[in-house]
DOGU-499570 format. One line per 2 residues: their letters; for each residue z, y, x of N, C-alpha, C. Coordinates in nm, 4 decimals, padded with zeros to 6 digits, always signed. Each point is the difference from the previous one (the first is absolute). Layout:
a) Z:Y:X:Z:Y:X:Z:Y:X ~ ...
REM end
This chain:
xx) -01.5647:-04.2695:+00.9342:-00.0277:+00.0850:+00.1132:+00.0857:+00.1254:-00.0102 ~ +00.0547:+00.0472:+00.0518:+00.0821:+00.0997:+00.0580:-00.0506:+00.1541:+00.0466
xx) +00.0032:+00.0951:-00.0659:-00.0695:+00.1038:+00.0150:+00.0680:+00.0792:+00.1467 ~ -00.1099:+00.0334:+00.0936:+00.0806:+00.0333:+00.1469:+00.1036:+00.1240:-00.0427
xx) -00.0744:+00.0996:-00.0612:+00.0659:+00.1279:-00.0293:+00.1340:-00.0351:-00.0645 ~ +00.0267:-00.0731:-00.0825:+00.1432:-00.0662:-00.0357:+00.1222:-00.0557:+00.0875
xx) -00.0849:-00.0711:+00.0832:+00.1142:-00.0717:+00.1101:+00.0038:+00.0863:+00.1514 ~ -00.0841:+00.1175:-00.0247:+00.0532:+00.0716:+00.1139:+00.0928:+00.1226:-00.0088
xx) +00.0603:+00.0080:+00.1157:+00.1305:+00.0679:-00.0069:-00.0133:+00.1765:-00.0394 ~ +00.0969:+00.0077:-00.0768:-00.0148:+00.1312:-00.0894:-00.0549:+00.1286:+00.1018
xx) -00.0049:+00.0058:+00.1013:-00.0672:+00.1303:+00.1193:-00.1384:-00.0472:+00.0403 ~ -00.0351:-00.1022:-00.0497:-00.1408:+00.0185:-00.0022:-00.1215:+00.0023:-00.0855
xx) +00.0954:+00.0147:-00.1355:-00.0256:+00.0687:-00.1256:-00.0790:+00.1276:-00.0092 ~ -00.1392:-00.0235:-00.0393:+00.0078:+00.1600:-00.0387:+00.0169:+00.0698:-00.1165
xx) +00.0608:+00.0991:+00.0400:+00.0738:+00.0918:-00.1318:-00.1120:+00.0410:-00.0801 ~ +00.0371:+00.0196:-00.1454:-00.0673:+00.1216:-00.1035:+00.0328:+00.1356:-00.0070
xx) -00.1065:+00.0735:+00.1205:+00.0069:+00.1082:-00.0086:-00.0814:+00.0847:-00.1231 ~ -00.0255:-00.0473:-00.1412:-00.0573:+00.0425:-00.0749:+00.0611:+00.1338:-00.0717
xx) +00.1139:+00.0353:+00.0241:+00.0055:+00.1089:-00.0942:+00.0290:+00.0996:+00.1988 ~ -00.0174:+00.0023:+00.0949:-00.0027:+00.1024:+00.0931:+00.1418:+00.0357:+00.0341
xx) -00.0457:+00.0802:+00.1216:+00.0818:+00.0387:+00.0824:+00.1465:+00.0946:-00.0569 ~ +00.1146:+00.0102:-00.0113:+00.1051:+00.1053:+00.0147:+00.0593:+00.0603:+00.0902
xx) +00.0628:+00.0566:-00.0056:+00.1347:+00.0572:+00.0739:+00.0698:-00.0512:+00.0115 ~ +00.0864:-00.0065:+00.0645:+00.1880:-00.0068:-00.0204:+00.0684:+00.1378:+00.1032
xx) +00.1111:+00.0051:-00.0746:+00.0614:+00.1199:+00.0388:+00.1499:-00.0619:+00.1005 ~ +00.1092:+00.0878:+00.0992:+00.1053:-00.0534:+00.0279:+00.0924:-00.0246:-00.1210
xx) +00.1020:-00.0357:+00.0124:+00.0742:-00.0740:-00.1326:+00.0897:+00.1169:-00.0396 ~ +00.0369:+00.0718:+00.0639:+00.0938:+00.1692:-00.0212:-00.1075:+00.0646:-00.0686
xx) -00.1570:+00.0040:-00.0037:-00.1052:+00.0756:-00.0519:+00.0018:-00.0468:-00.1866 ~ +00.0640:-00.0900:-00.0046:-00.0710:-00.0362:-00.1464:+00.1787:+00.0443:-00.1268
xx) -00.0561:+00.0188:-00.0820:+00.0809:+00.1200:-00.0753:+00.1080:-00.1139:-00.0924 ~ +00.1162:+00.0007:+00.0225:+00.0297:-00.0897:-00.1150:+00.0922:+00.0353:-00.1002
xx) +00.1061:-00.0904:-00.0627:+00.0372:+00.0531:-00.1481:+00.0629:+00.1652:-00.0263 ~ +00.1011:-00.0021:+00.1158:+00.0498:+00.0792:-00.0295:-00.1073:+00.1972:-00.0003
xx) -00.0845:-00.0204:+00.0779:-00.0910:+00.1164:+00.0275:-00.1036:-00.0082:-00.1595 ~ +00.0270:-00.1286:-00.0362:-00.1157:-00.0005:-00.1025:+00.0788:+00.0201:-00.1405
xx) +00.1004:-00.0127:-00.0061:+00.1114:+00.0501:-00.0961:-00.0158:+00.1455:+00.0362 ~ +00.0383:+00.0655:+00.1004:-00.0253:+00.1530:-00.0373:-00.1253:+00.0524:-00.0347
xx) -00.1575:-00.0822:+00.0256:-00.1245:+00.0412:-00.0045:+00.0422:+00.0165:-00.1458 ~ +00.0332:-00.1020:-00.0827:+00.0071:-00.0230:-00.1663:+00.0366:+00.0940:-00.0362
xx) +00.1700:+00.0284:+00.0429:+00.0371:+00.0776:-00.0689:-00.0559:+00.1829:-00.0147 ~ -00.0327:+00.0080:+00.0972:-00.0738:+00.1319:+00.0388:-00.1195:+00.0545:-00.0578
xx) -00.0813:-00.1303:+00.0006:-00.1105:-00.0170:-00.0723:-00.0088:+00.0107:-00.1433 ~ +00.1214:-00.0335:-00.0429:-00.0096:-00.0443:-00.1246:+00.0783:+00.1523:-00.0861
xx) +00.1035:+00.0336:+00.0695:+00.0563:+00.1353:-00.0484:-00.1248:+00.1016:-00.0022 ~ -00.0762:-00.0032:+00.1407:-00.1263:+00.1343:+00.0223:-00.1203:-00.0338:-00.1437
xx) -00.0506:-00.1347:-00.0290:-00.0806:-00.0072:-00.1356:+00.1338:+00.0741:-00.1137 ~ +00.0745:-00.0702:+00.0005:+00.1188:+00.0388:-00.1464:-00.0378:+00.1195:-00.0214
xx) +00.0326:+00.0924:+00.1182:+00.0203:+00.1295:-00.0049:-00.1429:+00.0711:-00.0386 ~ -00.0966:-00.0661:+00.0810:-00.1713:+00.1052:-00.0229:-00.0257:-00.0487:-00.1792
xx) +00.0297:-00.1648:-00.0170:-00.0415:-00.0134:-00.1271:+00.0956:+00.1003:-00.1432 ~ +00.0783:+00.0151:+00.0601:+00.1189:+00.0950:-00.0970:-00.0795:+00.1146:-00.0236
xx) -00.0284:+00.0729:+00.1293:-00.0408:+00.1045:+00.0092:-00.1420:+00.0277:-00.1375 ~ -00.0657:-00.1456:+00.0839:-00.1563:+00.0148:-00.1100:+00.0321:+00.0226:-00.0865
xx) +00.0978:-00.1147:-00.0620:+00.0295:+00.0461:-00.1387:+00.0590:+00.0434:-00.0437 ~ +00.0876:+00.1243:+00.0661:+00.0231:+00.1364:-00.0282:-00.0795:+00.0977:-00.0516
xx) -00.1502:+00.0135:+00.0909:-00.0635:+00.0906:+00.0262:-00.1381:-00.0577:-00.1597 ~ +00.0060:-00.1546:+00.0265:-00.0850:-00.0323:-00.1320:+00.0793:+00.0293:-00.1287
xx) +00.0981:-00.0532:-00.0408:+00.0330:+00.0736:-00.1191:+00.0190:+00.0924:-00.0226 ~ +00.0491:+00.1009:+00.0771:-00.0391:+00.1737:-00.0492:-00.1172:+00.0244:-00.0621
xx) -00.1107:-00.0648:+00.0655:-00.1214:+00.0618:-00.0373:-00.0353:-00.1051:-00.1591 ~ -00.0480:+00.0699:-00.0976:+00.0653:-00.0202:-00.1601:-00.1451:-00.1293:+00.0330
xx) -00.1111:-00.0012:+00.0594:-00.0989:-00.0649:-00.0290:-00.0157:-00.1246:+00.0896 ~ +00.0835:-00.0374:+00.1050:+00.0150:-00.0959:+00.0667:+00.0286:-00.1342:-00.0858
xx) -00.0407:-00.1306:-00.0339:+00.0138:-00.1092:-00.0175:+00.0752:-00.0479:+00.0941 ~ +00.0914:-00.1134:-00.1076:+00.1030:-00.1076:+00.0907:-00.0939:-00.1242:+00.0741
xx) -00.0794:+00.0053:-00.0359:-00.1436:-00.1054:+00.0951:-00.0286:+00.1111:+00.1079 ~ -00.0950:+00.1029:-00.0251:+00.0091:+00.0574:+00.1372:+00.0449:+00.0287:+00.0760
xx) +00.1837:+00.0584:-00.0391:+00.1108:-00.0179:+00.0684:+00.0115:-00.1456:+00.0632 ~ +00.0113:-00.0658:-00.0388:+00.0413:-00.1453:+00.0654:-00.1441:-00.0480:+00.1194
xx) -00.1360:+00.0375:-00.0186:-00.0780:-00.0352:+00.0362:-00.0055:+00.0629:+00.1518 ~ +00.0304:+00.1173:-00.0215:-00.0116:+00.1007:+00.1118:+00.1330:-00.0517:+00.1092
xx) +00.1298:-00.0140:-00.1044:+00.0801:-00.0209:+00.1271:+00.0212:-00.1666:+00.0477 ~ -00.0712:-00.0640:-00.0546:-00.0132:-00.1565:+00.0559:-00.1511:+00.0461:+00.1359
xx) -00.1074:+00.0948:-00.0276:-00.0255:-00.0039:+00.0517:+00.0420:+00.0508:+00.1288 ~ +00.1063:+00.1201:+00.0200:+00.0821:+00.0209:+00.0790:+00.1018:-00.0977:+00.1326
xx) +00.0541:-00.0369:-00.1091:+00.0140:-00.1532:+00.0527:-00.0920:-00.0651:+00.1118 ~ -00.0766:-00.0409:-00.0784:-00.1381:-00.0838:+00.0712:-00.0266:+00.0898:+00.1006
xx) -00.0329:+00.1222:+00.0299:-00.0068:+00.0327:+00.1317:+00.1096:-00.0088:+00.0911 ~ +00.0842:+00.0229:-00.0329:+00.1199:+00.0207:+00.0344:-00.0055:-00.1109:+00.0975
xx) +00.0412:-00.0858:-00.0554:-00.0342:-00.1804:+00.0580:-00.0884:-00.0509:+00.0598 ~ -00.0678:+00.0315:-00.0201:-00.1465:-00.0297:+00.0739:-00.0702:+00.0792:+00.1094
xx) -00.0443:+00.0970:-00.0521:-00.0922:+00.1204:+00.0628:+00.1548:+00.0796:+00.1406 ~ +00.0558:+00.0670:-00.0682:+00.1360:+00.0650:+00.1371:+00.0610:-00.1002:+00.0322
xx) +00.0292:-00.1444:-00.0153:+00.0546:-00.0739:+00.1053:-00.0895:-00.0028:+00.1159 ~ -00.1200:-00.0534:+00.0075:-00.1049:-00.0023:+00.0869:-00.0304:+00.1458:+00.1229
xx) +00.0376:+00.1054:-00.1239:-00.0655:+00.1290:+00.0917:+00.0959:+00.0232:+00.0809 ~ -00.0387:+00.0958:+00.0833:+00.0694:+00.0243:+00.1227:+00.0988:+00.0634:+00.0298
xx) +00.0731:+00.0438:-00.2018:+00.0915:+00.0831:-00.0208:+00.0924:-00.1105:-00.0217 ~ -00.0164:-00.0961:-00.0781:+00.0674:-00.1044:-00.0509:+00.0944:+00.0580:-00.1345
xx) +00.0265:-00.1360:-00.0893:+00.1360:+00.0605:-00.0940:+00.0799:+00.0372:+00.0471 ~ +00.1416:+00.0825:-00.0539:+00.0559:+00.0773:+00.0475:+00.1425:-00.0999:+00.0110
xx) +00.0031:-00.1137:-00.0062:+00.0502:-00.1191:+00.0445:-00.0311:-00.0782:+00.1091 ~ -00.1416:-00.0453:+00.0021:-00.0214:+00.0276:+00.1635:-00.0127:+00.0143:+00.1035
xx) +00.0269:+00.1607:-00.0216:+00.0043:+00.1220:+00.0844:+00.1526:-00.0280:+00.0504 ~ +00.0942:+00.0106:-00.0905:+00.1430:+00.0170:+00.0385:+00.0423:-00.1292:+00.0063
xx) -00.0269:-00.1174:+00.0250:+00.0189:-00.1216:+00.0374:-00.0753:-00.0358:+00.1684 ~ -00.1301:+00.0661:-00.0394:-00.0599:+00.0123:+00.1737:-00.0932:-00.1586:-00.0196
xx) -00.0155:+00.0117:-00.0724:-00.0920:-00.1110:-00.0538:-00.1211:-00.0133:-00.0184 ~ -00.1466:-00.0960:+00.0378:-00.1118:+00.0135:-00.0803:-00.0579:-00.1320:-00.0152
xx) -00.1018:-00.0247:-00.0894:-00.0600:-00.1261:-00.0655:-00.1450:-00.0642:+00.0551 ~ +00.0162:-00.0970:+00.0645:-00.1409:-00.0202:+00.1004:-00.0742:-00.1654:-00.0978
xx) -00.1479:+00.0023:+00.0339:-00.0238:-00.1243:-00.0375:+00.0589:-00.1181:+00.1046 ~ -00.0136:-00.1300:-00.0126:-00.0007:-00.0449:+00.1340:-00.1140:+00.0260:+00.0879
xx) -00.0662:+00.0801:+00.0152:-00.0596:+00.0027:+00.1113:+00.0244:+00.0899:+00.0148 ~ +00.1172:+00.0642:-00.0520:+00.0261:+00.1618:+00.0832:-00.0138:+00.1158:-00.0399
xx) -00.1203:-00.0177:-00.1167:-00.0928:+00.1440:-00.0885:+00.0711:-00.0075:-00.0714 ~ -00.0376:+00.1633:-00.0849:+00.0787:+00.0548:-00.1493:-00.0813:-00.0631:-00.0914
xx) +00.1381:-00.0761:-00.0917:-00.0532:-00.1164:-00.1172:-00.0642:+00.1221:-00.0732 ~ -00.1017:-00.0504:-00.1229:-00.1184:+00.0430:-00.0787:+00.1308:+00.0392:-00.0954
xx) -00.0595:+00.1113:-00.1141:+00.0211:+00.0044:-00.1079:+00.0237:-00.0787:-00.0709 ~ -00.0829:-00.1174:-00.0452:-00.0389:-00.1110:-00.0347:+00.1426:-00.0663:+00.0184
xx) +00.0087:-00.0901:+00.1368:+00.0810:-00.0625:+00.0775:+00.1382:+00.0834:-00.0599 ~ +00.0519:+00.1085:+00.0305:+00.1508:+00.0914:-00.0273:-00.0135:-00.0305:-00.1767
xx) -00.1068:-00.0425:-00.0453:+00.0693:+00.0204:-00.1802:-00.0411:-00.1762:-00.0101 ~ -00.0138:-00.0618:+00.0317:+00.0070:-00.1688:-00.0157:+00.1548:-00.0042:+00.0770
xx) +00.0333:+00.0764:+00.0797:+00.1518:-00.0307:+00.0146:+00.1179:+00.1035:-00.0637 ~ -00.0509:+00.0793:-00.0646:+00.0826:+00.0577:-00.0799:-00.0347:-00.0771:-00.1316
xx) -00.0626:-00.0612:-00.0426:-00.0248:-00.0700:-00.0871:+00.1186:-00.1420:-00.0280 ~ -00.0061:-00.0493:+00.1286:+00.0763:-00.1180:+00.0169:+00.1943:+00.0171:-00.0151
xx) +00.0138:+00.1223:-00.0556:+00.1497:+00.0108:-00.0393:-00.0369:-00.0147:-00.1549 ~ -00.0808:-00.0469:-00.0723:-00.0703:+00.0160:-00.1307:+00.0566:-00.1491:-00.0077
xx) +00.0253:-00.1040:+00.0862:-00.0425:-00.1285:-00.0180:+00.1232:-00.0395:-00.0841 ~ +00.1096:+00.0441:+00.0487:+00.1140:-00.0589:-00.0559:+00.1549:+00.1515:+00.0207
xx) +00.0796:-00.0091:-00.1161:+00.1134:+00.0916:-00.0047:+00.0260:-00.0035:+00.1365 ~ +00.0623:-00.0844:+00.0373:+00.1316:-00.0374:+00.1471:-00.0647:+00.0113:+00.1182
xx) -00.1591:+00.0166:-00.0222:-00.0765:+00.0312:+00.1626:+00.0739:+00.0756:+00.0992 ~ +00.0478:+00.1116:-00.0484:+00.0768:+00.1219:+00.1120:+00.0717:-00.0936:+00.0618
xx) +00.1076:-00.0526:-00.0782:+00.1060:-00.0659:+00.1044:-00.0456:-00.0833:+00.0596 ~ -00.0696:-00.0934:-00.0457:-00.1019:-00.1358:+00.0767:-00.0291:+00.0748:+00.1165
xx) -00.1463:+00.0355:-00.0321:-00.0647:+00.0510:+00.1256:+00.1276:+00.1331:+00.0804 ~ +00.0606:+00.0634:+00.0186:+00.0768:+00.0031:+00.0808:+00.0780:-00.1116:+00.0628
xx) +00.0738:-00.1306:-00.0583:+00.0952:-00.0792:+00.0542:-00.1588:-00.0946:+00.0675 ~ -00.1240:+00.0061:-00.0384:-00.0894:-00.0287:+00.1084:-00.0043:+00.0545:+00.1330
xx) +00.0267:+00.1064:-00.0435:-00.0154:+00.0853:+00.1183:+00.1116:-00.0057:+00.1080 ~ +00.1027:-00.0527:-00.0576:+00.1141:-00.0163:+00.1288:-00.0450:-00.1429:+00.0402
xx) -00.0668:-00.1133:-00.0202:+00.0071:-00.0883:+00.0637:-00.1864:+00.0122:+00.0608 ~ -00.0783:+00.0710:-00.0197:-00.0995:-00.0405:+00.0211:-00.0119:+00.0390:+00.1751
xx) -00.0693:-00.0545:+00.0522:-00.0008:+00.0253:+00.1852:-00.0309:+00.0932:+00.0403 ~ -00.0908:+00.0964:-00.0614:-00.0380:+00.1339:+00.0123:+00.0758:+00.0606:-00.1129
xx) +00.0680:-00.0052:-00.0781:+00.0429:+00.1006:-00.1251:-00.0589:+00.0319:-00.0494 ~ -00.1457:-00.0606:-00.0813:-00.0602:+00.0248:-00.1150:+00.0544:-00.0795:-00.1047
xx) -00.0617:+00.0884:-00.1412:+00.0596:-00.0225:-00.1159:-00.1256:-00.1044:-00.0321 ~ -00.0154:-00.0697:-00.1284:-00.1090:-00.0678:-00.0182:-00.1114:+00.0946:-00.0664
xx) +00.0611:+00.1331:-00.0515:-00.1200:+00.0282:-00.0201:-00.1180:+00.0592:+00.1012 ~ +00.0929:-00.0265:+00.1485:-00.0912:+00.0705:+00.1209:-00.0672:-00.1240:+00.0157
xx) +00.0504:-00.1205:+00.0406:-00.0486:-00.1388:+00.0166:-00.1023:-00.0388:-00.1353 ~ -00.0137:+00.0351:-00.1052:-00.0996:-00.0192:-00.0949:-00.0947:+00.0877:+00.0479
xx) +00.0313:+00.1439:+00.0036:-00.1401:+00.0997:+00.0202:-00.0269:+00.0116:+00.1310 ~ +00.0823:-00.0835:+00.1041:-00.0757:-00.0134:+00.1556:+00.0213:+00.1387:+00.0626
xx) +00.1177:+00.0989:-00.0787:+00.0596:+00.1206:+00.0769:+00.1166:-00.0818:+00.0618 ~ +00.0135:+00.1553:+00.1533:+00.1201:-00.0023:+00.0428:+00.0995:+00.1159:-00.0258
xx) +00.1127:+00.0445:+00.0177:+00.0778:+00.0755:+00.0222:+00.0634:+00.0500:+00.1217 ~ -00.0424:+00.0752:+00.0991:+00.0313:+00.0222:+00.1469:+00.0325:+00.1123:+00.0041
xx) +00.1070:+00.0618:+00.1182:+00.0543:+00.1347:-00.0006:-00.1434:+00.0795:+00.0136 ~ +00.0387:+00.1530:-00.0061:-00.1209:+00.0448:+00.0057:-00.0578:+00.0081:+00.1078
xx) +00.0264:+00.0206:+00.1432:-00.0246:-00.0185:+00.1397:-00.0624:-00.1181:+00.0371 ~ +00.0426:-00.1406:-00.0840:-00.0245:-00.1248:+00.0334:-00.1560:+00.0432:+00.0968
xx) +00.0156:-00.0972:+00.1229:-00.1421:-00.0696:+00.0159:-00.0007:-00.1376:+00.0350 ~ -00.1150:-00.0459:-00.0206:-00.0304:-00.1617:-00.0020:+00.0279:-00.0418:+00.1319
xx) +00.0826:-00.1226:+00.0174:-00.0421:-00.0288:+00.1223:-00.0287:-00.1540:+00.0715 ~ -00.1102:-00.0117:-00.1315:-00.1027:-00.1088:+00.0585:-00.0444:-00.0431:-00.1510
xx) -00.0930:-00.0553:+00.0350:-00.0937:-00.0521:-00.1154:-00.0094:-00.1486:+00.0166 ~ +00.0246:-00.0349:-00.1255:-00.0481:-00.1781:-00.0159:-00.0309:-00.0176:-00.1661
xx) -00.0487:-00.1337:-00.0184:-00.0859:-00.0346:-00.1068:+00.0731:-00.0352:-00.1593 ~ -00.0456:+00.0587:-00.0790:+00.0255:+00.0201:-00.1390:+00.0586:-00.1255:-00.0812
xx) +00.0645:-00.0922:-00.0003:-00.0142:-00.1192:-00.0756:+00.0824:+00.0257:-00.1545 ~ -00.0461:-00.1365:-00.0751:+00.0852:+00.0255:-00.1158:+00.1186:-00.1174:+00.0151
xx) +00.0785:+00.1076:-00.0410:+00.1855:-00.1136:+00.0347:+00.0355:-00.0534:-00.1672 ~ +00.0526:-00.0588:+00.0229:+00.1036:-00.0811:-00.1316:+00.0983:+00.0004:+00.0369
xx) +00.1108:+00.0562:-00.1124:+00.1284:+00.0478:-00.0201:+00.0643:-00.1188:-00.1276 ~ +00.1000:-00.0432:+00.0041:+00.0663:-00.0364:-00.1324:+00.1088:+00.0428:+00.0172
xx) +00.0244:+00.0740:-00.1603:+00.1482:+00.0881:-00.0019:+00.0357:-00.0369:-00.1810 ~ +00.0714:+00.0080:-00.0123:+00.0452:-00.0726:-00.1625:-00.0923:-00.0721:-00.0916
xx) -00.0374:-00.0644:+00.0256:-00.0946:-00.0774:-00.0597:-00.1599:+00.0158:+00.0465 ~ -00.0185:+00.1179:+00.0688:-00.1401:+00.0586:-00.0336:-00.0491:-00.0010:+00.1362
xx) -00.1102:-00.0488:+00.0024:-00.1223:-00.0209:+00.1525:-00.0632:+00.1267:-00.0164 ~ +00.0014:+00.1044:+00.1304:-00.0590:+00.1203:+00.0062:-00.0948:-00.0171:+00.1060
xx) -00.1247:+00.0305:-00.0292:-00.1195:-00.0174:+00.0836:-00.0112:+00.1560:+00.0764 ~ +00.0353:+00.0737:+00.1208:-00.0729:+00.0993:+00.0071:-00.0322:+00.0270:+00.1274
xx) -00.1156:+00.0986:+00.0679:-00.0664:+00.0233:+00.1073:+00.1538:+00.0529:+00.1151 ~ -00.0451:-00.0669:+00.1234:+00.1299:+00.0719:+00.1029:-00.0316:-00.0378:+00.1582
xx) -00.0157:+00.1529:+00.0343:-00.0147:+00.0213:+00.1652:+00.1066:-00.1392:+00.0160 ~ -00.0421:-00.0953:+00.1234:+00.0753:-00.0971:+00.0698:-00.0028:+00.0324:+00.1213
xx) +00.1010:+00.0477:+00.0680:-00.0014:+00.0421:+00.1704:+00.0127:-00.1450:+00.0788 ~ -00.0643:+00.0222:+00.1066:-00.0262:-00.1115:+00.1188:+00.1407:-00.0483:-00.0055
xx) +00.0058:-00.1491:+00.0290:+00.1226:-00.0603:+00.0246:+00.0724:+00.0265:-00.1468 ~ +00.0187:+00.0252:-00.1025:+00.0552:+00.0085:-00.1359:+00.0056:+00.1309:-00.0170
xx) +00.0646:-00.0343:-00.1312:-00.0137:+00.1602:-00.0960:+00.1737:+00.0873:+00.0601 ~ +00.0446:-00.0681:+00.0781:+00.0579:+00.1633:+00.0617:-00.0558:-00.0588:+00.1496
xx) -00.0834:-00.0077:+00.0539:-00.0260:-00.0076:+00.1271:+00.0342:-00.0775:+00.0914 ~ +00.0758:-00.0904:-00.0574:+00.0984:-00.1467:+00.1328:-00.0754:-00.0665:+00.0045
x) +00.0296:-00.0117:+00.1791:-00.0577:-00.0821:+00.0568:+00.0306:-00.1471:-00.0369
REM end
């Protein structure tokens, strides 16, 4: 016997809307390598520089520990990344890129969420270049670690303009099957009819 839902034609399927609704943004709205190469570099000189500073200002003082030194400015860091990307000031990368970080549904990712994807450059040395050369082929210009933590990257002005349902996609790229959550716009993932 022949299950009906099998032999009928794929549009009268119903979808798994289990993980909910997203966004999608226009395709000029979403941020890609080259804007995200200057976020890095900017980003990454402005920590250099505050963490220098700390530990400028910690070793003078004769009673400062190299643990509390290190503790304090990792925790630096961690806001840095987490907490002012989200706020309404943003890093100071950015700011001067014109950039900000949305969930897919649009909201400012959690604390939580911003350090499970700052986490995910932990996974392997060569991530930077990976997930950037992701980022030039992916349809929106996310890196995988936005497609793992279900962030986007959109200018800062971006607004949505239309909502459709959350699914999880499969990717194969050098050997490796990547499972992750992704707004699908009506008619495909750039919008054709």
């Amino acid at each position: 016997m022949v299950d009906s839902n099998l032999s009928s034609a794929p549009s009268n399927r119903k979808r798994d809307n289990s993980l909910g609704m997203g966004v999608y943004y226009a395709d000029a709205d979403y941020v890609g390598a080259l804007r995200r190469i200057g976020v890095l570099l900017i980003d990454g000189v402005t920590l250099f520089v505050s963490a220098s500073i700390l530990a400028a200002i910690g070793l003078s003082l004769d009673r400062t520990s190299e643990e509390i030194l290190f503790a304090v400015t990792l925790a630096m860091a961690w806001l840095y990344v987490t907490v002012l990307k989200t706020s309404r000031f943003r890093t100071l990368g950015y700011w001067l890129m014109d950039c900000k970080i949305v969930t897919l549904s649009g909201t400012k990712p959690s604390p939580i969420r911003l350090t499970f994807r700052a986490m995910l450059w932990r996974v392997s040395s060569s991530n930077l270049l990976y997930d950037l050369a992701w980022c030039g082929i992916d349809e929106q210009k996310q890196t995988l670690r936005d497609r793992f933590s279900g962030t986007t990257l959109v200018r800062n002005g971006a607004k949505p303009i239309g909502t459709a349902p959350i699914h999880l996609s499969c990717c194969t790229a050098m050997t490796y099957a990547y499972f992750y959550p992704q707004v699908i716009r009506p008619g495909g993932l750039r919008g054709e009819a």
